[in-house]
N, C-alpha and C positions, 0 to 999 in steps of 0.2 A: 316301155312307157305306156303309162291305160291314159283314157281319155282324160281323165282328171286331172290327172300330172299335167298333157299336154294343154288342157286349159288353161288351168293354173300358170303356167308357163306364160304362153300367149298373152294371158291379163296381165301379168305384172310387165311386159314391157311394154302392153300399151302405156299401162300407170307410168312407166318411166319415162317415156315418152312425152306423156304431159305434161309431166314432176318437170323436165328438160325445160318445155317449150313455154313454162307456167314462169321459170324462172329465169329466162330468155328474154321473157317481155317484160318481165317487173327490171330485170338490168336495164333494158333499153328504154324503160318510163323514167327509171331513176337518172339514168344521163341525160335526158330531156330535159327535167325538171330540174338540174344539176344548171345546165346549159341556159336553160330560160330567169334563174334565178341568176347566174353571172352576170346576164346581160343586162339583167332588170340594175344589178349592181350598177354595174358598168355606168350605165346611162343615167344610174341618180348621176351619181360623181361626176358626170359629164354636165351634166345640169345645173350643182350646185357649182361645179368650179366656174361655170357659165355667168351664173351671177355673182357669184364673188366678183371676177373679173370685171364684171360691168359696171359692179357697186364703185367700185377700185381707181374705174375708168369715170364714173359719171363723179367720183370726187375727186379727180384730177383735174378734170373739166370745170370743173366748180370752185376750187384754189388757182387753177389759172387766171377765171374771170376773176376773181376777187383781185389777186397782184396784179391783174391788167386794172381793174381799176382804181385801186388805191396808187399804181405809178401814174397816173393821168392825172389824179388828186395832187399830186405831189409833184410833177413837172415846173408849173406856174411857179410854187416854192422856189425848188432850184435852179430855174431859170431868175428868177429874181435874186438869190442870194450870189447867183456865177457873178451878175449884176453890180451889186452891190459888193464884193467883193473887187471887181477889175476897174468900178470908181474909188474905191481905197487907195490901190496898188498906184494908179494912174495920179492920186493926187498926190501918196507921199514920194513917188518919182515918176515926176513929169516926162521923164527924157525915155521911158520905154515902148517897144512897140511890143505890138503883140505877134506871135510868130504863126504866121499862117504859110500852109504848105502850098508849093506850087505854083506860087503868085509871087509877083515881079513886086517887088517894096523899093516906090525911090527914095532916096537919101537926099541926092546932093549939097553934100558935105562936102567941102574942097576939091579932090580928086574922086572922091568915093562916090560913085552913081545911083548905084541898086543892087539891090542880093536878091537870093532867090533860094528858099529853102526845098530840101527834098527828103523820101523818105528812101532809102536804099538796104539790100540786102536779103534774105531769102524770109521766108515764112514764119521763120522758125527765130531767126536773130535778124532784126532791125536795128537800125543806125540812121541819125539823120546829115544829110551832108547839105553843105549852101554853095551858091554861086555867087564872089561878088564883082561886077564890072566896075571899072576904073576908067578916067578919062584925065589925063596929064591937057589939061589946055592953056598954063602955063607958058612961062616964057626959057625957061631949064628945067630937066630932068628933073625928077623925083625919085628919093626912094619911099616907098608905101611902107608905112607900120600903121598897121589898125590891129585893133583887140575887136573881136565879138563877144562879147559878154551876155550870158544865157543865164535867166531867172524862173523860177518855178510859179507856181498858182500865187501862192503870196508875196512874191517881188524879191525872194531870195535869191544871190546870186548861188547859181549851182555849176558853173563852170566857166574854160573863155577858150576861142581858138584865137590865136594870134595870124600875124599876112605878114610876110616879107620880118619876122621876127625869130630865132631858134628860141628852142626852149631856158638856154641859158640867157637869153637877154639881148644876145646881141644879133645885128642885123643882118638877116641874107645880103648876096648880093644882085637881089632883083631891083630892074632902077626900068621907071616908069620914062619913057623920051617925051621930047615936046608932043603935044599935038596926037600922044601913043594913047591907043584905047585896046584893053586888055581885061582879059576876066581872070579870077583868082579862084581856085575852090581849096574846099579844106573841109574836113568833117568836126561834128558839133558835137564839145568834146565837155562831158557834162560828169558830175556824181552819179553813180552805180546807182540803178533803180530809182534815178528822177527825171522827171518829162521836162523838157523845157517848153515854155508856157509863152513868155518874154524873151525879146531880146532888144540888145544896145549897143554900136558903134563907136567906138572910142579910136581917135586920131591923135597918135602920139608925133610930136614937136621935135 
């Protein structure tokens, strides 16, 4: 090998060398620029989903206040029409009350003292049940037959539990003694899917 060769030699691996190291860093500029574009990506879309979201949020914000205030507009209304609706009810039957829970309602009606409604059962299936006290102060025993009789928003009867009565009509044999004071319970036994609103005590003879 003369010297020529051996230059020759020598130069083309420096050239290759750089050819190498030329095309080394344009890989390593292109991942960079690769990398730096993804992120630029990345963080529009973090951006814009940023204010979507807030757009999203500030008109949810903004239909909330509106239904809070148009129900505040509208309260007065339906409190006036509940209103005028339970002087109806009350004029065209005088003889109802209104069923409020947890509160002692006196009667005294003959034997019959006071009820007591409640509301019973788990979270998921409610049922209301009453209590009614009794007072025989009488001079002989009694047997008790009362009907409760349960009416909806507009004065409709929607069911009735009966006391000291079966289902066919005729009478337990529960018998009230002189001077005996006794409570009764029984659950408020109504049409499927209606609230009882009223109720009324009926003393059968």
């Amino acid at each position: 090998m003369n010297e020529n060769t051996a230059y020759a030699s020598s130069s083309g691996r420096r050239e290759h060398r750089r050819s190498l190291r030329s095309s080394s860093g344009r890989r390593v500029i292109l991942v960079i620029v690769a990398a730096l574009a993804l992120e630029t990506l990345v963080l529009v879309f973090l951006i814009v989903t940023v204010g979507v979201q807030e757009k999203e949020n500030s008109d949810l914000v903004a239909e909330s206040k509106k239904l809070t205030a148009e129900l505040a507009m509208a309260r007065p209304e339906l409190e006036k029409l509940r209103e005028e609706v339970e002087a109806l009810v009350s004029g065209r039957l005088p003889h109802l009350s209104r069923l409020e829970l947890d509160k002692v309602v006196p009667l005294n009606k003959e034997y019959v003292k006071n009820v007591t409604f409640s509301v019973a059962g788990t979270s998921k299936e409610q049922h209301h049940e009453f209590k009614m006290v009794m007072h025989n102060s009488g001079l002989l025993a009694v047997h008790p037959r009362v009907d409760v009789l349960f009416f909806n928003e507009v004065g409709l009867q929607i069911g009735v539990s009966p006391i000291g009565i079966h289902k066919d009509g005729t009478p337990t044999l529960d018998m009230l003694e002189r001077g005996e004071i006794r409570s009764f319970g029984g659950v408020v036994e109504v049409v499927e899917n209606e609230r009882p609103v009223y109720f009324m005590v009926r003393i059968r003879q």
